[in-house]
Structures are given as C-alpha cells and as structure tokens.
C-alpha positions as CSV (number, residue, x, y, z in Angstrom):
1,X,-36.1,-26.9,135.0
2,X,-36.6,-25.8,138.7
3,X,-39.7,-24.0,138.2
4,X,-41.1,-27.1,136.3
5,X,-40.5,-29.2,139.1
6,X,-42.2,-26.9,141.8
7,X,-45.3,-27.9,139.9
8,X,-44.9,-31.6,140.4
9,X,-45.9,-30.9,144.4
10,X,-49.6,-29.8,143.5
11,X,-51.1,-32.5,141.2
12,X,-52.9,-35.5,142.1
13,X,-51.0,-38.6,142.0
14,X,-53.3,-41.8,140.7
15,X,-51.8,-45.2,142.5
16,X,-54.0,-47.3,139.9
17,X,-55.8,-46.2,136.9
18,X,-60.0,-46.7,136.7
19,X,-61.0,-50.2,135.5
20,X,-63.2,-50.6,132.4
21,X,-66.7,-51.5,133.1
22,X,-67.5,-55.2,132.5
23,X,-69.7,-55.2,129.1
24,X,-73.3,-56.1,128.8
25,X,-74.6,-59.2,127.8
26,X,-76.6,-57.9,125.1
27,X,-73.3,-55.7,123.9
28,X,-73.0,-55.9,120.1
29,X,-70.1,-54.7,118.0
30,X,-71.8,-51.0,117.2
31,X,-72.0,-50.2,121.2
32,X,-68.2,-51.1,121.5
33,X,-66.8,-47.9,119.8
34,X,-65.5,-47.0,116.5
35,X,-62.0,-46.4,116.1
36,X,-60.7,-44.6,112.9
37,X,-56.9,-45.0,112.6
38,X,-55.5,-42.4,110.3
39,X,-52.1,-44.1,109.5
40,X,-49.0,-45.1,107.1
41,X,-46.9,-44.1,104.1
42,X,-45.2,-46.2,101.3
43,X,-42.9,-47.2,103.4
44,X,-44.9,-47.5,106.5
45,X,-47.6,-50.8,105.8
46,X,-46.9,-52.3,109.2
47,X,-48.1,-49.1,111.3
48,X,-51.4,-48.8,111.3
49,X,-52.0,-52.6,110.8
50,X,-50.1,-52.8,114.0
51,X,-51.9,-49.7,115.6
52,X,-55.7,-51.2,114.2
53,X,-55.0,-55.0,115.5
54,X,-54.2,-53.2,118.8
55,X,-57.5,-50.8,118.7
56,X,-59.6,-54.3,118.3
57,X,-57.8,-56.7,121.2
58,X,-58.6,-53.4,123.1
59,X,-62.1,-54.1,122.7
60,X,-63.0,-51.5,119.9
61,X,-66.3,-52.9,118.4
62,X,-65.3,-51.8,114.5
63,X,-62.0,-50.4,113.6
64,X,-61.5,-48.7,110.7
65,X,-58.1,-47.9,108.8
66,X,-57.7,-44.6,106.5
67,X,-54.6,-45.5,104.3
68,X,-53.1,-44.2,101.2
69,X,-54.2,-45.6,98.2
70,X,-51.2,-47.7,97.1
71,X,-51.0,-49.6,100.1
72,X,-54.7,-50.2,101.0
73,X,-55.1,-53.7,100.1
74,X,-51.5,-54.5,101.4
75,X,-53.1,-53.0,104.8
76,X,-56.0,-54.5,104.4
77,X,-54.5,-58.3,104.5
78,X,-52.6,-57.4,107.5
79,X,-55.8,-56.4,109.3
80,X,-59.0,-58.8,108.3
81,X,-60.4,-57.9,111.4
82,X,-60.4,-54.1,110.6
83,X,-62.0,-52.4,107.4
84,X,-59.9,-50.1,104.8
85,X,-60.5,-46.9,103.0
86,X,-58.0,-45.3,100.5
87,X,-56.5,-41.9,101.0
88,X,-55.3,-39.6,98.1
89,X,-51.6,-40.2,97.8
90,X,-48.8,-39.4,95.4
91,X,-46.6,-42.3,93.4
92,X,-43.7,-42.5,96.3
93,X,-46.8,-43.5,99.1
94,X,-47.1,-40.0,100.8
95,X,-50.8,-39.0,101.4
96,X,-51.6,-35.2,98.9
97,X,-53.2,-32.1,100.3
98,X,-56.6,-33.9,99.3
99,X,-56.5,-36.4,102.0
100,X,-57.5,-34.3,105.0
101,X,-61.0,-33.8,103.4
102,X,-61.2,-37.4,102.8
103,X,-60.6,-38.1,106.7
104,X,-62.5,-35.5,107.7
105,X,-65.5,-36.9,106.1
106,X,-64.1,-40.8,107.4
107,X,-64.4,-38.6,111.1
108,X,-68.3,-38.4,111.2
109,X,-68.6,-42.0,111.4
110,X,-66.1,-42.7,113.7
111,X,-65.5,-42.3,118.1
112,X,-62.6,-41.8,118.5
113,X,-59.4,-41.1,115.9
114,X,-55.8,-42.7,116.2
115,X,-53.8,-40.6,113.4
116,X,-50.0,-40.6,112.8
117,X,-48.2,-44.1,112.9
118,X,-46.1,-44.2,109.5
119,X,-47.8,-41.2,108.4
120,X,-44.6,-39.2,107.1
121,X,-43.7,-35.4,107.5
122,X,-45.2,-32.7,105.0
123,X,-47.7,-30.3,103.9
124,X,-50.5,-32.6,103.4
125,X,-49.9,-35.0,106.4
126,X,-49.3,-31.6,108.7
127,X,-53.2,-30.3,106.8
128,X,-54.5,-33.7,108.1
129,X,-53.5,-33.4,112.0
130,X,-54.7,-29.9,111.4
131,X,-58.0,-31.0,110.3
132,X,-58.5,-33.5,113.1
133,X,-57.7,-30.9,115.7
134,X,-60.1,-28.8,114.4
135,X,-63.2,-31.3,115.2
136,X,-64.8,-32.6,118.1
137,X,-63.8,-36.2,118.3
138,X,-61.1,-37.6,120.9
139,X,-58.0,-38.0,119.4
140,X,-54.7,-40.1,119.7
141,X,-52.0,-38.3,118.4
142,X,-49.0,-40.7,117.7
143,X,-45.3,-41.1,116.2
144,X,-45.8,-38.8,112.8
145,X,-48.5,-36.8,114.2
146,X,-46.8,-35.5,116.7
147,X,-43.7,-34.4,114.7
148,X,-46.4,-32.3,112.0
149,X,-47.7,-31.4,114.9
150,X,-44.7,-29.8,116.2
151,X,-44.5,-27.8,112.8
152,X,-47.9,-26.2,113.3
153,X,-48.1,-22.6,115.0
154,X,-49.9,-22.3,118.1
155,X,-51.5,-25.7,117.5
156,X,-53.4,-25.5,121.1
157,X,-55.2,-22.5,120.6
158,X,-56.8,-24.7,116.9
159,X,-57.6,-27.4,119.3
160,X,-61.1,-28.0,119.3
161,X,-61.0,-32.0,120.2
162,X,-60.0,-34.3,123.5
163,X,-56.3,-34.8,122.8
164,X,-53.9,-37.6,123.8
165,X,-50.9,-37.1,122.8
166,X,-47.8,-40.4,123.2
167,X,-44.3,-38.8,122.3
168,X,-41.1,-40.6,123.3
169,X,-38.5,-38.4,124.8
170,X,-37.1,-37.4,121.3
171,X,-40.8,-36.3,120.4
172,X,-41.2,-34.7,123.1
173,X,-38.1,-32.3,122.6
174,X,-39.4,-31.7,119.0
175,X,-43.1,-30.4,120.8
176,X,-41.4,-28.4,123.8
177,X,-38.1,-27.4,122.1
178,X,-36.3,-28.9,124.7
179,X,-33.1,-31.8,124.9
180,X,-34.3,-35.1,125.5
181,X,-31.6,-34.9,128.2
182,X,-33.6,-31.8,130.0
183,X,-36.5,-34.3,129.8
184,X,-35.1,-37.2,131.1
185,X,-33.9,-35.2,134.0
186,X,-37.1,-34.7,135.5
187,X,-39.9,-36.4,133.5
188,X,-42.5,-35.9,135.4
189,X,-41.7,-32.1,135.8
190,X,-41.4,-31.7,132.1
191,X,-44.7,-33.3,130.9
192,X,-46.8,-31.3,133.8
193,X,-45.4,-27.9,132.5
194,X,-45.6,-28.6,129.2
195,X,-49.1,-29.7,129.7
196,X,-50.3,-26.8,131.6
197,X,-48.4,-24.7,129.0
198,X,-50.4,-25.9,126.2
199,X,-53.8,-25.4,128.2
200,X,-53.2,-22.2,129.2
201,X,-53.5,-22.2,132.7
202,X,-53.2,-18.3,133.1
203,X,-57.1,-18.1,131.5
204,X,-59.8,-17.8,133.2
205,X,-61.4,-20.5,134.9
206,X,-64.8,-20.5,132.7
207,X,-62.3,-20.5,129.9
208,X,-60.4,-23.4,132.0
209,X,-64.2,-25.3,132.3
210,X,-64.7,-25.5,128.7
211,X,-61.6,-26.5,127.1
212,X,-61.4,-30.8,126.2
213,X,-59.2,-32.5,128.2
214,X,-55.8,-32.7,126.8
215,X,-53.5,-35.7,128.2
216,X,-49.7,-36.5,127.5
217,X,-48.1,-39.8,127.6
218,X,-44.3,-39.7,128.0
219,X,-43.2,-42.7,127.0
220,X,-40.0,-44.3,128.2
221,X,-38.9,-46.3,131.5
222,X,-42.1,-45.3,133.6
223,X,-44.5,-43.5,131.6
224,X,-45.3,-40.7,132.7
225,X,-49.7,-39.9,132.2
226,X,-50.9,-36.3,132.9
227,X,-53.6,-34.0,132.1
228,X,-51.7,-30.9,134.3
229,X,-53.9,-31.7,137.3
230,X,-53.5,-35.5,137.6
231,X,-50.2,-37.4,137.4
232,X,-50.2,-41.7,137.0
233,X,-46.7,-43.0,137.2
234,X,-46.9,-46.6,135.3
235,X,-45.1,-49.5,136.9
236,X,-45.6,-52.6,133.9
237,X,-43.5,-53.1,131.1
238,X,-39.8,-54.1,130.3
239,X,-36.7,-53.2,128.4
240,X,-37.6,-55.7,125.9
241,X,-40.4,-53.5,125.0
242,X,-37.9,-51.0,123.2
243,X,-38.4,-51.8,119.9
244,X,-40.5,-50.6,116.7
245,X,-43.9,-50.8,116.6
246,X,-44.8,-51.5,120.7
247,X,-46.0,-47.3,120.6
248,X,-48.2,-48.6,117.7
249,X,-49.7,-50.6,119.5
250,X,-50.1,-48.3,122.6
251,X,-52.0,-46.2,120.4
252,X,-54.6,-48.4,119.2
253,X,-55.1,-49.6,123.1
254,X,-56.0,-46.2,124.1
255,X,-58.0,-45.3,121.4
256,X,-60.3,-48.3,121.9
257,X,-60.5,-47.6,125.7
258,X,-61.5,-44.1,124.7
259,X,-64.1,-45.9,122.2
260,X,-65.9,-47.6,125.0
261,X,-66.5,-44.6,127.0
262,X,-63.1,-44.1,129.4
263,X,-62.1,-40.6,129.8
264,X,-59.2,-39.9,127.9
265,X,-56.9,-39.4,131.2
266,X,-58.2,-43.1,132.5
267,X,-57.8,-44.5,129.0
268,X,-54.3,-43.0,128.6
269,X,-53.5,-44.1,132.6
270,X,-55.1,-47.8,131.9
271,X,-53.9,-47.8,128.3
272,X,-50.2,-47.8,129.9
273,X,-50.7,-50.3,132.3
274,X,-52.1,-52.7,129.6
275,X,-49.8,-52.4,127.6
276,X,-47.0,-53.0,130.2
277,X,-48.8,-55.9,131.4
278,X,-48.7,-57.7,128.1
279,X,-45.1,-56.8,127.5
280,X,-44.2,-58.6,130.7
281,X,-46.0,-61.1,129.8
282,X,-44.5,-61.3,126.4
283,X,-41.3,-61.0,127.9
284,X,-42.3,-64.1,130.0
285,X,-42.9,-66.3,126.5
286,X,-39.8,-64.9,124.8
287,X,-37.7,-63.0,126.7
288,X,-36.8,-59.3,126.7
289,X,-34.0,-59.5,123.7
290,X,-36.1,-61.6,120.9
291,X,-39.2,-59.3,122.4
292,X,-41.0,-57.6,119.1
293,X,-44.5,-56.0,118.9
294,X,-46.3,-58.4,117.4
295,X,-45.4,-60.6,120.6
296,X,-46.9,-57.4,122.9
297,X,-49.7,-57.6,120.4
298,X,-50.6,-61.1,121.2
299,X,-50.3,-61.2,124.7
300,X,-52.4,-58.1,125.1
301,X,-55.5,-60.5,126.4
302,X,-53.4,-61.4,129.4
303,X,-52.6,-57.7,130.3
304,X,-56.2,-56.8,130.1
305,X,-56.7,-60.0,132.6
306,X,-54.2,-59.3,134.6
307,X,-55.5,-55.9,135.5
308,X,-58.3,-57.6,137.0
C-alpha cells in the first residue's frame, strides 16, 4: 500500500462539491433528465423502487424502471411516480440472457442509467453490465453491478460510457482483489490507485483526452469521491445510515444529478453530500438506531436545502 499512498500527494482535493444550477421557470419534466434504472430480482422488489424514488426527489424529470417480468407490477405500486417496463426473466425472478437487448433498446431513450440494485449474479445479469458499458450513456454502477462487474475480464478497456461506480469496502475488494482491511487502511490511497489503474494512466495523453470520465465512490465512514485527478472527502452522514437500502438510494441521487447536466465527478461529489445531509437529518427525526432508508428517502428535500 505505500506506493498507493504516494499518489494521494498529487490530486486535487475539492473542500465542497459544485452546486446544481437553479432550474428555469419554464422547466418541464422532459428538460429534467431521464433516468433509466436497470434493477432487481425475485427477491429484490424493494431495490430499484428504492433506487427510482431516489432518482425523482433528486430532481430527475422522468424515471424509468427496467424490471423482470414477475415483479413489474409489484415495482410498479412501489413507484407511481416512476414508469415500468418488463425484462425477460426465468420462474425463480433472475433476468435470461435476452434481457440485455431489451435494456439496450430501453438505453436510447434514456440520460443517464442506474443498473445493479437487486439485480443478482450470473451470465445474463453480467451480459447486461456488459452491454451498458459498451454504449455511450453515463452510468451508475451499484450493489450487483459491481460484483458482475468484477467477473468480467478487462472490463475497462470495453468501457465505452461515463462510469460511476459506488462499492462499499467489501465491493471494493471483489473489483481490486484486495482485503477490505487493506482498504480501510488507507481509503483514500486505495480508490486513487485503483482509479488510475482502471484508466490507464501509462497511455498517452491524446488517448488520456478521449477516454469518459470514470469516478469511484467508496462508501463507508467518509466517502471517499475520485476520478484519479480530483479527490472530495464527504463530511454528512451518520452511523445510523448503515443499513440496507441507504446505497439505493445514493444511486438514484447521482443518477438524477447526472440527468440534469452535472458532470459525473460533481454529481458523484454532490450526490454524497446529499445524501449525508438527509441522513442527518433523518437521524434528527428518528435517531441513528431506528434509522432505515425509507427515512433517508424522505428527508432527502432537506439535504438538497441544506446544501444551499
């Protein structure tokens, strides 16, 4: 880990991430973004209704939620706000090999793509993040789609999109083959090598010039936000905050910043803050143990406002 930690000394540290512009008054819900989240299993119905509610109290003007077939509708009443569209998927829930097509073509219509909450692990869920990479539209990659991710071979030389990715430390270990005690030894250290890795610093600098911005998220106890050059160091959120579904809805607040036009490093930066603001201020209304996501969720109106 020493070399990683050299690197730490020549990036640019960000005190406070870019604001998002204040919206026209003639705005209308097609100039807001499109979000497509690409999301859930069988098992997993909660996901990507979490991750899609978050995408639309982050301002997204139309959210959209690809699903599998058997728990569309199920999805669909967790999310009014949001519309549905069935993906091919097998009795037990799990998407078939037939679903990245279906996404692909759910992808022309779309901004930006949130894909892997409650996705599941496999051949056809590993042929979907495949798929996205391969297109030019920013993507979040989250929870499940970073664990097919980690499966795929040289994955950042089939990049062709603007990538965020959001692991938690045990994610992490799975991308870099790494402990998550190396990690949490020096976390800032880890996620600006493993982010200049994976962009191949050692090219050339046209080469450098025309790759898409690639940004990682290390969640934890001060989230760590990089794209290799720039480091932001988040200061909101809370213990309480550690429980399942709160990176859900991380996910869907990024995407929608992306969706109105941030850069994916400031969306990723601002995204964090956000979402540590409503924490706190979920943890204000019902203190860090009883704390769930739904309750980060709710209060996300008050961490937008309070980054004001």
């Amino acid at each position: 880990m020493k070399g990683d930690a050299i690197m730490t000394s020549n990036v640019q540290r960000i005190e406070r991430p870019a604001a998002l512009p204040p919206r026209h008054r003639d705005a209308h819900k097609g100039a807001m973004g499109r979000v497509l989240v690409v999301a859930g299993s069988g098992g997993m119905i909660g996901a990507p209704a979490l991750a899609a509610m978050a995408a639309l109290r982050g301002g997204a003007g139309l959210v959209t939620m690809a699903l599998p077939e058997c728990i569309q509708l199920t999805g669909a009443a967790l999310c009014p706000c949001a519309t549905s569209a069935a993906l091919p998927c097998g009795p037990d829930g799990v998407l078939t090999v037939e679903a990245a097509a279906e996404v692909m073509s759910l992808a022309d219509a779309s901004d930006v793509l949130a894909v892997g909450p409650g996705m599941g692990v496999g051949l056809a869920a590993r042929m979907v993040v495949q798929a996205v990479l391969s297109q030019n539209k920013p993507v979040v990659l989250d929870a499940d789609g970073l664990n097919n991710l980690a499966a795929i071979e040289d994955w950042p030389g089939q990049r062709k999109c603007p990538l965020i990715l959001t692991p938690h430390p045990g994610e992490m270990a799975r991308l870099i083959s790494r402990t998550v005690g190396d990690i949490q030894a020096d976390r800032e250290a880890a996620a600006i090598a493993a982010t200049r890795r994976w962009l191949d610093r050692l090219g050339s600098q046209t080469q450098m010039q025309k790759t898409p911005p690639l940004v990682l998220v290390l969640k934890g106890a001060g989230t760590v936000v990089t794209d290799g050059r720039r480091l932001y160091l988040n200061d909101t959120g809370n213990p309480g905050m550690a429980s399942g579904g709160t990176g859900d809805v991380l996910t869907g607040v990024i995407a929608a910043l992306m969706a109105q036009g941030l850069k994916p490093f400031d969306a990723a930066a601002l995204g964090a803050r956000v979402h540590g603001a409503a924490g706190d201020a979920a943890a204000e209304r019902v203190g860090e143990v009883s704390l769930i996501a739904t309750d980060v969720l709710e209060d996300l109106p008050k961490g937008f406002r309070r980054q004001r």
